[in-house]
Every structure is written in C-alpha cells, then in structure tokens.
PDB file of N, H, CA, C and O in Angstrom:
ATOM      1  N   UNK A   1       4.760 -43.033  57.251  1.00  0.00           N
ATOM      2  CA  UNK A   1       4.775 -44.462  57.132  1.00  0.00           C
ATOM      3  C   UNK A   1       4.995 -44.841  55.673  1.00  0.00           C
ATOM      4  O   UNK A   1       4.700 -43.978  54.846  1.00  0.00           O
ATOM      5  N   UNK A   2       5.418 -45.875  55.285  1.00  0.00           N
ATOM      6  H   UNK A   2       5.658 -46.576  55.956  1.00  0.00           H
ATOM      7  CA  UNK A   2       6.765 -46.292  54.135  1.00  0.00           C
ATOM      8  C   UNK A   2       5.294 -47.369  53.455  1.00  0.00           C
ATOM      9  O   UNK A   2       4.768 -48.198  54.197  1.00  0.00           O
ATOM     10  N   UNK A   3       4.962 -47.230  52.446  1.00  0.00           N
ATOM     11  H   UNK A   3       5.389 -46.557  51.843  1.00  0.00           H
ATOM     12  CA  UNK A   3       3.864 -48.084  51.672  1.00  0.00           C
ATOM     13  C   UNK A   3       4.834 -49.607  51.514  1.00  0.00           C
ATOM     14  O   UNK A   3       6.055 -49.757  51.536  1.00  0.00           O
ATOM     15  N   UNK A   4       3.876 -50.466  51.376  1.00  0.00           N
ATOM     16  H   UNK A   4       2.883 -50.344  51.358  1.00  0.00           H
ATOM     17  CA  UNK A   4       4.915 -51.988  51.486  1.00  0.00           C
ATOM     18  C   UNK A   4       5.261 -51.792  49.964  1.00  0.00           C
ATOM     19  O   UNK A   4       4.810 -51.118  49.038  1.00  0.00           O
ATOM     20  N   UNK A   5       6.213 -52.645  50.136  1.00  0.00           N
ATOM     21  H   UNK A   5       6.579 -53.192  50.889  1.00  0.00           H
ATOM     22  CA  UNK A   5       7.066 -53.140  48.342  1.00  0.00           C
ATOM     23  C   UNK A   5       6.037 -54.273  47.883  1.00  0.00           C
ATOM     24  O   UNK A   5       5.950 -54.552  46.687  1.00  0.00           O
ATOM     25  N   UNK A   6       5.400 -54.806  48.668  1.00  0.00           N
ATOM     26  H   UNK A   6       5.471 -54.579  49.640  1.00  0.00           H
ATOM     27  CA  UNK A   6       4.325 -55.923  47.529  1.00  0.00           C
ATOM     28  C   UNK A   6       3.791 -54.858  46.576  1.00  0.00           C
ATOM     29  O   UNK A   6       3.896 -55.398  45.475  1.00  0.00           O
ATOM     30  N   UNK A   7       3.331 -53.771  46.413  1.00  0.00           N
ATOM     31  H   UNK A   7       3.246 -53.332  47.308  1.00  0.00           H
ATOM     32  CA  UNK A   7       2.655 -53.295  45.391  1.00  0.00           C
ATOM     33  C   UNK A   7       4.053 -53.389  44.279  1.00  0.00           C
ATOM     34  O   UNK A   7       4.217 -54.307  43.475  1.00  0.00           O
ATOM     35  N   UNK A   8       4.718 -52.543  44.411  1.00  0.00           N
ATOM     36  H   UNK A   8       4.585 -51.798  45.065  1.00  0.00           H
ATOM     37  CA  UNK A   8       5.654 -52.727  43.593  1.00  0.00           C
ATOM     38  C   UNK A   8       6.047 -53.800  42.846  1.00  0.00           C
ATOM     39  O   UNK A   8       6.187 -53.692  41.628  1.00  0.00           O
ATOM     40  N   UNK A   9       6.263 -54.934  43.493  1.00  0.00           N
ATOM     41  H   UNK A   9       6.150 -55.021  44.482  1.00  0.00           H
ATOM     42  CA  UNK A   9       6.197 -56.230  42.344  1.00  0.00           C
ATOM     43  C   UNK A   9       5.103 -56.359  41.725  1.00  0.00           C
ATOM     44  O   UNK A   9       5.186 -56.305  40.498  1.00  0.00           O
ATOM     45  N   UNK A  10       3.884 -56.546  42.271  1.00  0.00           N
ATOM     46  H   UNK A  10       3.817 -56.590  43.268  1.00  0.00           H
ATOM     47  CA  UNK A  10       2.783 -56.854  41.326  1.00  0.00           C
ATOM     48  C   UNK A  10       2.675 -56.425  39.680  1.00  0.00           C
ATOM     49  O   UNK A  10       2.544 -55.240  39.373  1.00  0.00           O
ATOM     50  N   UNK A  11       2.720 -57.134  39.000  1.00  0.00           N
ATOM     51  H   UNK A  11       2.827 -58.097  39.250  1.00  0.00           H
ATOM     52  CA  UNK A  11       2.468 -56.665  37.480  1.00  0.00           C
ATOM     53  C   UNK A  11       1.315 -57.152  36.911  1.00  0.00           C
ATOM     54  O   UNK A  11       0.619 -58.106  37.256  1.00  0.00           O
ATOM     55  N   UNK A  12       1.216 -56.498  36.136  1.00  0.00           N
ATOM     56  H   UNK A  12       1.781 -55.722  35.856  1.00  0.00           H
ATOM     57  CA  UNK A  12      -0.195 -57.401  35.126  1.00  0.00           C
ATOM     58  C   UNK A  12       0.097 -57.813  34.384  1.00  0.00           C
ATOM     59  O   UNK A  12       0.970 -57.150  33.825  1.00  0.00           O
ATOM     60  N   UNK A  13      -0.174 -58.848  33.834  1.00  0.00           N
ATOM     61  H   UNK A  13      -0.883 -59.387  34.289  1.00  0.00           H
ATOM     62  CA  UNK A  13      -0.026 -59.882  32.542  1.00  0.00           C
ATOM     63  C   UNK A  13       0.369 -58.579  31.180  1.00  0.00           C
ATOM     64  O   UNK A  13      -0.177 -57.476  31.171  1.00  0.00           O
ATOM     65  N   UNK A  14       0.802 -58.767  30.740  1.00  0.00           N
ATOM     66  H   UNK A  14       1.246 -59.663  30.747  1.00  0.00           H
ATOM     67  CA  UNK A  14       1.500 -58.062  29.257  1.00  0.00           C
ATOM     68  C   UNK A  14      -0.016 -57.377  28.133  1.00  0.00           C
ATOM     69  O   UNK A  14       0.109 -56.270  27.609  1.00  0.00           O
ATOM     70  N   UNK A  15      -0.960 -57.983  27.981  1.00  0.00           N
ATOM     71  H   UNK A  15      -1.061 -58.883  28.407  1.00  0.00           H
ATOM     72  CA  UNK A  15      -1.638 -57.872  27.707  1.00  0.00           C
ATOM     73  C   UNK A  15      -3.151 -56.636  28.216  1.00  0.00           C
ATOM     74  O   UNK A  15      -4.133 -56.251  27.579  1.00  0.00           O
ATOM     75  N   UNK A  16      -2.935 -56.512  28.839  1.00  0.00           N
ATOM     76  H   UNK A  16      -2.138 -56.825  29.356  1.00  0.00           H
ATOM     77  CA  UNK A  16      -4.098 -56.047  30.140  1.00  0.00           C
ATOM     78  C   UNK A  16      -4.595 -55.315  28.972  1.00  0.00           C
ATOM     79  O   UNK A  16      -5.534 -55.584  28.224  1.00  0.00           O
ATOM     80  N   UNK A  17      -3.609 -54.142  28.971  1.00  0.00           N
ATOM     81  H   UNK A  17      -2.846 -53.923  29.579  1.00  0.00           H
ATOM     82  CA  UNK A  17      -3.566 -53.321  28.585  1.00  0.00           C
ATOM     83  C   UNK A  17      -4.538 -52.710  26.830  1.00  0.00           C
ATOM     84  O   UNK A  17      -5.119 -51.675  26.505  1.00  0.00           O
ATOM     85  N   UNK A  18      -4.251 -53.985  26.165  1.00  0.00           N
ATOM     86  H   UNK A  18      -3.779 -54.826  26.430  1.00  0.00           H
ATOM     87  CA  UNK A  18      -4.334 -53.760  24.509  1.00  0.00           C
ATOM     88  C   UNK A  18      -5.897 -54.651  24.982  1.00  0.00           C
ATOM     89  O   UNK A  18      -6.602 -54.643  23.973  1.00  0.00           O
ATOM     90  N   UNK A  19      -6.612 -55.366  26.117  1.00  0.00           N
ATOM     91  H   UNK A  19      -6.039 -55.371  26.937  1.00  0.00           H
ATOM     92  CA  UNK A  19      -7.752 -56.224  26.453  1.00  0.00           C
ATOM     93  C   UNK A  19      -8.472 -54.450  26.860  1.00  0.00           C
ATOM     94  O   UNK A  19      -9.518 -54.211  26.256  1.00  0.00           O
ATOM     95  N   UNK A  20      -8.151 -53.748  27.444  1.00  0.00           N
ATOM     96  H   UNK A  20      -7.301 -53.943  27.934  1.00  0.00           H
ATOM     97  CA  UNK A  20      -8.892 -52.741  28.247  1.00  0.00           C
ATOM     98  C   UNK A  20      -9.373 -51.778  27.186  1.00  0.00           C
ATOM     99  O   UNK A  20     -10.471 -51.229  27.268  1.00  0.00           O
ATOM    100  N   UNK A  21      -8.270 -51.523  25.879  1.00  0.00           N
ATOM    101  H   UNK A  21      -7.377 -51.970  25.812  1.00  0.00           H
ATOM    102  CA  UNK A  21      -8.422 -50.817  24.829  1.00  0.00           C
ATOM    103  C   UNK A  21      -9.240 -51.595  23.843  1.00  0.00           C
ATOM    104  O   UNK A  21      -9.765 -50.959  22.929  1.00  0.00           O
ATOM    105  N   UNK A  22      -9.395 -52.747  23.906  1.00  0.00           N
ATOM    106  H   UNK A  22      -8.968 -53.263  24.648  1.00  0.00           H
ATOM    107  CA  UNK A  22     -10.848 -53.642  22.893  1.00  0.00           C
ATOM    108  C   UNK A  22     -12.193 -52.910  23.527  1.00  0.00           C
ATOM    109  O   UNK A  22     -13.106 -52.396  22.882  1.00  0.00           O
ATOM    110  N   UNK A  23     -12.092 -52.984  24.656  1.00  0.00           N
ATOM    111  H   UNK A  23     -11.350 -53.402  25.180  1.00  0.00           H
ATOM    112  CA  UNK A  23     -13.479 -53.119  25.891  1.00  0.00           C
ATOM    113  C   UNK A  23     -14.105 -51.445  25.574  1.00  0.00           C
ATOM    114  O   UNK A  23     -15.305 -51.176  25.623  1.00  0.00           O
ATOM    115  N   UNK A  24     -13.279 -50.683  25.329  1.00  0.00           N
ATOM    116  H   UNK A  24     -12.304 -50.902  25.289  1.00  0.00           H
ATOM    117  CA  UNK A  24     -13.509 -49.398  25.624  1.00  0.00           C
ATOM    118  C   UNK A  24     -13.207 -48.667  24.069  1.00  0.00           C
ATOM    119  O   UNK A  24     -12.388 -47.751  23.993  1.00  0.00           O
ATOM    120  N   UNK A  25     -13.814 -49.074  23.066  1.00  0.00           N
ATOM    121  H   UNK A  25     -14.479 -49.818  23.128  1.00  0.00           H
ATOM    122  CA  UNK A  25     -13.723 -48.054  21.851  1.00  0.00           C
ATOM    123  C   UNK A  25     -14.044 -46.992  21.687  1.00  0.00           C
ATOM    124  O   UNK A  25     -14.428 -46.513  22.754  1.00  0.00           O
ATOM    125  N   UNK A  26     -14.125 -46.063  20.589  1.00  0.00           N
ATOM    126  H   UNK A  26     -13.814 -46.452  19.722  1.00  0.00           H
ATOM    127  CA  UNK A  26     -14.553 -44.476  20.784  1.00  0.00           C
ATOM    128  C   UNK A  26     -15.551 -44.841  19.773  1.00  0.00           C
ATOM    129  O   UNK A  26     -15.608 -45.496  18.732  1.00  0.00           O
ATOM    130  N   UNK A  27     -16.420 -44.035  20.632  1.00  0.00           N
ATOM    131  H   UNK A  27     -16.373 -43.502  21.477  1.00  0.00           H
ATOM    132  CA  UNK A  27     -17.565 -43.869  20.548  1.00  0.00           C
ATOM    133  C   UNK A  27     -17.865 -43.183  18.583  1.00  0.00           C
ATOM    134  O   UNK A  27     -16.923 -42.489  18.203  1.00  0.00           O
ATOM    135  N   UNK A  28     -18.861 -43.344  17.666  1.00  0.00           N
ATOM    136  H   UNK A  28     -19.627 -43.909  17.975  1.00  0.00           H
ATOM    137  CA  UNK A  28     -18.834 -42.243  16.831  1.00  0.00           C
ATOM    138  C   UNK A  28     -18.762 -41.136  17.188  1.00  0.00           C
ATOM    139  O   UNK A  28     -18.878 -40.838  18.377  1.00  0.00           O
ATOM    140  N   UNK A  29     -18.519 -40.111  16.077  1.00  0.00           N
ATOM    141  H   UNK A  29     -18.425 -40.353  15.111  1.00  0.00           H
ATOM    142  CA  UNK A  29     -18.603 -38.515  16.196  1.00  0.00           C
ATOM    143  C   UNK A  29     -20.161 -38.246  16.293  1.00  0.00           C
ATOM    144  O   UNK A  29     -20.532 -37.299  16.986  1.00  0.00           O
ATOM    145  N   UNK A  30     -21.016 -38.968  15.686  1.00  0.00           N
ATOM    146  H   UNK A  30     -20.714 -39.737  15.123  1.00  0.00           H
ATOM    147  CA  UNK A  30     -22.346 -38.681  15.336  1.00  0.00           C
ATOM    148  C   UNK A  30     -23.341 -39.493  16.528  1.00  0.00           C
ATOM    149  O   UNK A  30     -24.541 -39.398  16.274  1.00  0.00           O
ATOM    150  N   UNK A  31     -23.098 -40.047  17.422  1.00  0.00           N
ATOM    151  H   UNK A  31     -22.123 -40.125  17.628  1.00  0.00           H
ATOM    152  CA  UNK A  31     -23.477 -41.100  19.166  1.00  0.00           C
ATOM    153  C   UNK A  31     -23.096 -39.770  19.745  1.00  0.00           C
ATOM    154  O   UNK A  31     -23.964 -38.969  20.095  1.00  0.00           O
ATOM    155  N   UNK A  32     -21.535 -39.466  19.875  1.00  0.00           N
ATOM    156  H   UNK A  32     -20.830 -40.116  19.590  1.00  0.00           H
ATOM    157  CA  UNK A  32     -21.282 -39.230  20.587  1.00  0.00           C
ATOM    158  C   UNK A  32     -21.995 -37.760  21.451  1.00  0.00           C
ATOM    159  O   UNK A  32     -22.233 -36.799  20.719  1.00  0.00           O
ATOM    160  N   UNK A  33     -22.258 -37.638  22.685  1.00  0.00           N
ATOM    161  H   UNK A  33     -22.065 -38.418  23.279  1.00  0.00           H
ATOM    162  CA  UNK A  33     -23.208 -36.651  23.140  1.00  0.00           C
ATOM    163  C   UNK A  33     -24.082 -36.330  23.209  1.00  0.00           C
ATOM    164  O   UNK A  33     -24.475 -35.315  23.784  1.00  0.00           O
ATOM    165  N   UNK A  34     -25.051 -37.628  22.251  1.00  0.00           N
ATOM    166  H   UNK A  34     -24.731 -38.452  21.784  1.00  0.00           H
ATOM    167  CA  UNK A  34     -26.694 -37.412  22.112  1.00  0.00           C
ATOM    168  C   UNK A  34     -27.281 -38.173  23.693  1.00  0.00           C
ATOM    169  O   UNK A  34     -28.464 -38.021  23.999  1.00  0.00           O
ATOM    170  N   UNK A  35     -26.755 -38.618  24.202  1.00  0.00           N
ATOM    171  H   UNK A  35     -25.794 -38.741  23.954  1.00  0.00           H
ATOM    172  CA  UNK A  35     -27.255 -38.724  25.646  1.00  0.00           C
ATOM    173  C   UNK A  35     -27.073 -37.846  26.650  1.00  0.00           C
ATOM    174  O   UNK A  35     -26.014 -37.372  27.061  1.00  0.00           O
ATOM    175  N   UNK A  36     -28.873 -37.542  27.247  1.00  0.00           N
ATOM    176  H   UNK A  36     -29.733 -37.927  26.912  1.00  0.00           H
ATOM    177  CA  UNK A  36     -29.268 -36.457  27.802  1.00  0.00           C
ATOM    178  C   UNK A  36     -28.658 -36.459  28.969  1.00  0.00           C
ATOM    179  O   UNK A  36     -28.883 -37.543  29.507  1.00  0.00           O
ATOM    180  N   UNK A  37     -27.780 -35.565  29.845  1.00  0.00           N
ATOM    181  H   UNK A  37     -27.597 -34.684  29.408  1.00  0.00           H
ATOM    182  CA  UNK A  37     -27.384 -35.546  31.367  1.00  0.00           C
ATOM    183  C   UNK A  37     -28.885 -35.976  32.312  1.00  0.00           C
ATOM    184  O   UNK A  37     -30.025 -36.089  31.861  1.00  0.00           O
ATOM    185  N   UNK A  38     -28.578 -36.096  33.254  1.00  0.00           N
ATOM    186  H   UNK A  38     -27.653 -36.004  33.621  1.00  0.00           H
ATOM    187  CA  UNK A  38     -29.908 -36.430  34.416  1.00  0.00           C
ATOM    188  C   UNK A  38     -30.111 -35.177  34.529  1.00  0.00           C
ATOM    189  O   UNK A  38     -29.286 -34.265  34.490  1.00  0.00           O
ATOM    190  N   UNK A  39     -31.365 -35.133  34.688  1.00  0.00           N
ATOM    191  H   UNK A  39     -32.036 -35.874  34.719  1.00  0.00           H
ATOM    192  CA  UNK A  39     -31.993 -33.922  35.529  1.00  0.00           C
ATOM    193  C   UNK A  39     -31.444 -33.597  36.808  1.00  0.00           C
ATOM    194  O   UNK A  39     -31.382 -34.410  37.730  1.00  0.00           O
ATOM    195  N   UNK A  40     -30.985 -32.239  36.883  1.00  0.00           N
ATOM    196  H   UNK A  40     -31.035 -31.578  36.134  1.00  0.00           H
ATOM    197  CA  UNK A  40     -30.435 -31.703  38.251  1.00  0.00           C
ATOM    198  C   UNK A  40     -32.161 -31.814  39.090  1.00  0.00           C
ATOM    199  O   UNK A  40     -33.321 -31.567  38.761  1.00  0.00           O
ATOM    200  N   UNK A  41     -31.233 -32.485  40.663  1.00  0.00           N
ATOM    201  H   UNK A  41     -30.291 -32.686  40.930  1.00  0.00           H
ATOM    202  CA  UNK A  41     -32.644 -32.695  41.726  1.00  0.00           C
ATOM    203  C   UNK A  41     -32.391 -31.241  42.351  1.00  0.00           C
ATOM    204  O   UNK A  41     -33.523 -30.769  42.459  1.00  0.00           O
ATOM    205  N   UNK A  42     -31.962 -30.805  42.565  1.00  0.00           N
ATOM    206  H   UNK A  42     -31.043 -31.188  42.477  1.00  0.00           H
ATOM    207  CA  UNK A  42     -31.850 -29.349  42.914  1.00  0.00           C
ATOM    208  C   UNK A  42     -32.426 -28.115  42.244  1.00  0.00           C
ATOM    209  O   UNK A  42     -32.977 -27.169  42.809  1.00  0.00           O
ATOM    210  N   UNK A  43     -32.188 -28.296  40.829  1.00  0.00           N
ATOM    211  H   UNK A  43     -31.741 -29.064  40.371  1.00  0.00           H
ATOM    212  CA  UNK A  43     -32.767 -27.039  39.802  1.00  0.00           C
ATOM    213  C   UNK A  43     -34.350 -27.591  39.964  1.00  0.00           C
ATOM    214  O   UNK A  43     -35.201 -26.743  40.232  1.00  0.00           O
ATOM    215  N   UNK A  44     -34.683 -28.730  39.836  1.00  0.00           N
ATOM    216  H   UNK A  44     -33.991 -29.419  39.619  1.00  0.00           H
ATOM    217  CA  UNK A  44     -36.149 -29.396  40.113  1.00  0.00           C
ATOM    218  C   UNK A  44     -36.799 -28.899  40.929  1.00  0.00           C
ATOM    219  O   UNK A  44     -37.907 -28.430  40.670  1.00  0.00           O
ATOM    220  N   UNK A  45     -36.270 -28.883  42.105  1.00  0.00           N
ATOM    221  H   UNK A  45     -35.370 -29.264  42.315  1.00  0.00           H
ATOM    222  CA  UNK A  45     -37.176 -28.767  43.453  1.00  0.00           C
ATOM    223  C   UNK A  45     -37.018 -27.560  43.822  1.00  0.00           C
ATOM    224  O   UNK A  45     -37.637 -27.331  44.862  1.00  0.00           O
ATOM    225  N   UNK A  46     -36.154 -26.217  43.202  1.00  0.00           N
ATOM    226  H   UNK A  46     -35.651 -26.402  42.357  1.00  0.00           H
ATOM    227  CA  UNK A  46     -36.319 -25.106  43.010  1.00  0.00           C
ATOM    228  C   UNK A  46     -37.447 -24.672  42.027  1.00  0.00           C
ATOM    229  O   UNK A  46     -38.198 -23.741  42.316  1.00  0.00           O
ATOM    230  N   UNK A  47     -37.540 -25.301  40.971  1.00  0.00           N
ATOM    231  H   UNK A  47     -36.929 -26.057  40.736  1.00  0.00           H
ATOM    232  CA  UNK A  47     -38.439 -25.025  40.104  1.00  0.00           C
ATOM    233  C   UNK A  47     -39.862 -25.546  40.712  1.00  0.00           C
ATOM    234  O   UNK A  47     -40.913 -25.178  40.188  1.00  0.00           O
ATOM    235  N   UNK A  48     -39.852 -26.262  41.638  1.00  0.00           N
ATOM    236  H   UNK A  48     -38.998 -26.561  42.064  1.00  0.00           H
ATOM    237  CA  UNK A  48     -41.372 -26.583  42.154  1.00  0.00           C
ATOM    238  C   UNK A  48     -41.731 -25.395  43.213  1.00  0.00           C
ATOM    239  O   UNK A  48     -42.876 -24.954  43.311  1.00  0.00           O
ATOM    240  N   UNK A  49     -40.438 -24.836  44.137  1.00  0.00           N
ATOM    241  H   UNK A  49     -39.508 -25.195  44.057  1.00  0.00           H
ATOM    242  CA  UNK A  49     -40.859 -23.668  44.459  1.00  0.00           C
ATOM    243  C   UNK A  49     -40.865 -22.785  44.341  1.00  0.00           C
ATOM    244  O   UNK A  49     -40.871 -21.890  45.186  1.00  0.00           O
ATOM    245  N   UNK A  50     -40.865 -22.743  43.418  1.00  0.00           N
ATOM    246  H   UNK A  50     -40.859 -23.470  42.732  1.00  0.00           H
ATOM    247  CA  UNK A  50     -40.814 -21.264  42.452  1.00  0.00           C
ATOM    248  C   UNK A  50     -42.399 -21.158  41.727  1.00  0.00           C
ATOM    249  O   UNK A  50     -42.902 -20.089  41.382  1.00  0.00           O
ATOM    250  N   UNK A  51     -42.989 -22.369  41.596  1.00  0.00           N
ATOM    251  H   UNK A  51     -42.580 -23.237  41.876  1.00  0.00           H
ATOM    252  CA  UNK A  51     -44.228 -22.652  41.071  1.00  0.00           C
ATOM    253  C   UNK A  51     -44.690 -22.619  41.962  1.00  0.00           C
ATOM    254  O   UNK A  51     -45.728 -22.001  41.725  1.00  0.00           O
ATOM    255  N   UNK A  52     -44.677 -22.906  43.112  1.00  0.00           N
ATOM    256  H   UNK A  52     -43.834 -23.408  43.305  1.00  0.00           H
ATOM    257  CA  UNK A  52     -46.075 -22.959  44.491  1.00  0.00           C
ATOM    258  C   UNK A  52     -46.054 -21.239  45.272  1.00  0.00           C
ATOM    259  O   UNK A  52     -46.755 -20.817  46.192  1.00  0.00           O
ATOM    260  N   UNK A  53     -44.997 -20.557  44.503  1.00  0.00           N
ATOM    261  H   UNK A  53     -44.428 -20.900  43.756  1.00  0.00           H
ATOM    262  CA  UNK A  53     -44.908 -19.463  45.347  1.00  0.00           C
ATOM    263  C   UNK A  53     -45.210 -18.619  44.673  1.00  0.00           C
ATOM    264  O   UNK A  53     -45.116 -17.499  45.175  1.00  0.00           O
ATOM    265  N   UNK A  54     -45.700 -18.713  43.270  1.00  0.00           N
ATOM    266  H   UNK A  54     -45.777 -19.623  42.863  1.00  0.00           H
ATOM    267  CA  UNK A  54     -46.405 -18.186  42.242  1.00  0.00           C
ATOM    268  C   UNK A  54     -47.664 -18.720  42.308  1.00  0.00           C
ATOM    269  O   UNK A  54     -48.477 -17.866  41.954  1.00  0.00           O
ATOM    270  N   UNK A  55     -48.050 -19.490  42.529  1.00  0.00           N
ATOM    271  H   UNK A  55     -47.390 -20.184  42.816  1.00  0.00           H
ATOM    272  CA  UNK A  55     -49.509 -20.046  42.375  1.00  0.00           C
ATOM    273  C   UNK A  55     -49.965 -19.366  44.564  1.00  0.00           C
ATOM    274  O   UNK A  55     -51.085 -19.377  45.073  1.00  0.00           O
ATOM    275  N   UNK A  56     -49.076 -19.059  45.025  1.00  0.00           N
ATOM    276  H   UNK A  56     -48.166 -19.051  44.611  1.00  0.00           H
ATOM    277  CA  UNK A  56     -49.869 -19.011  46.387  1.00  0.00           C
ATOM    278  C   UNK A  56     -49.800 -17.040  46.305  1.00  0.00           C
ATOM    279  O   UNK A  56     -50.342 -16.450  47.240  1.00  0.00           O
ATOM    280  N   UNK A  57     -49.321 -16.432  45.499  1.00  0.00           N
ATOM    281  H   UNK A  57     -48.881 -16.911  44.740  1.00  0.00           H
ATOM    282  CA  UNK A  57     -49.311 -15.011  45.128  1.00  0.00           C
ATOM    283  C   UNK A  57     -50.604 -14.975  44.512  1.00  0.00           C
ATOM    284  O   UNK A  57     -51.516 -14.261  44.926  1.00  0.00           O
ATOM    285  N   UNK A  58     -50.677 -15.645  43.652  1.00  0.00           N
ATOM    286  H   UNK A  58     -49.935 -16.225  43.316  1.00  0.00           H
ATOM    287  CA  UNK A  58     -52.492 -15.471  43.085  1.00  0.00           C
ATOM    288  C   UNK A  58     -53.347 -15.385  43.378  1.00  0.00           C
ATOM    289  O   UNK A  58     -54.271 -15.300  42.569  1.00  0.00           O
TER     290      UNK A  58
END
C-alpha cells in the first residue's frame, strides 16, 4: 500500500529548525554526565535475594 502524498507537501516554516537548535544547547564538558542513571529494578531485587538467601543460610 502507496503512503498518501499529503505528507509530502507538508513543510515546516523555514525556521523550525535554527528554533529546535536554541531549545536544545550542549550541555558543558564539566555537567555533562554527572547525572546518576536510575537504579536497575532488576539488579535490586536480585540483590534483595541474594541477601535473604544469605541471611536464611545462617
């Protein structure tokens, strides 16, 4: 099945583009990466049974 030609005309205003690159600057070298990832919920709740199955060996 053949996608319609309306996408094809659609354009964006001339500008979009140099508006999207204001919005989104780079970050410093010295920011950049000091924010911690989330805690994996998986490595977590391995690590809790890994602790109850050590504490029920005792």
């Amino acid at each position: 099945m053949r996608e319609s030609t309306k996408l094809d005309k659609t354009k964006l205003p001339g500008d979009t583009y140099e508006k999207w690159l204001g919005t989104n600057k780079e970050r410093s070298k010295k920011t950049r990466g000091s924010e911690t990832p989330a805690p994996d919920s998986y490595e977590t709740w391995i690590g809790k049974r890994v602790e109850t199955k050590l504490k029920e060996q005792d």
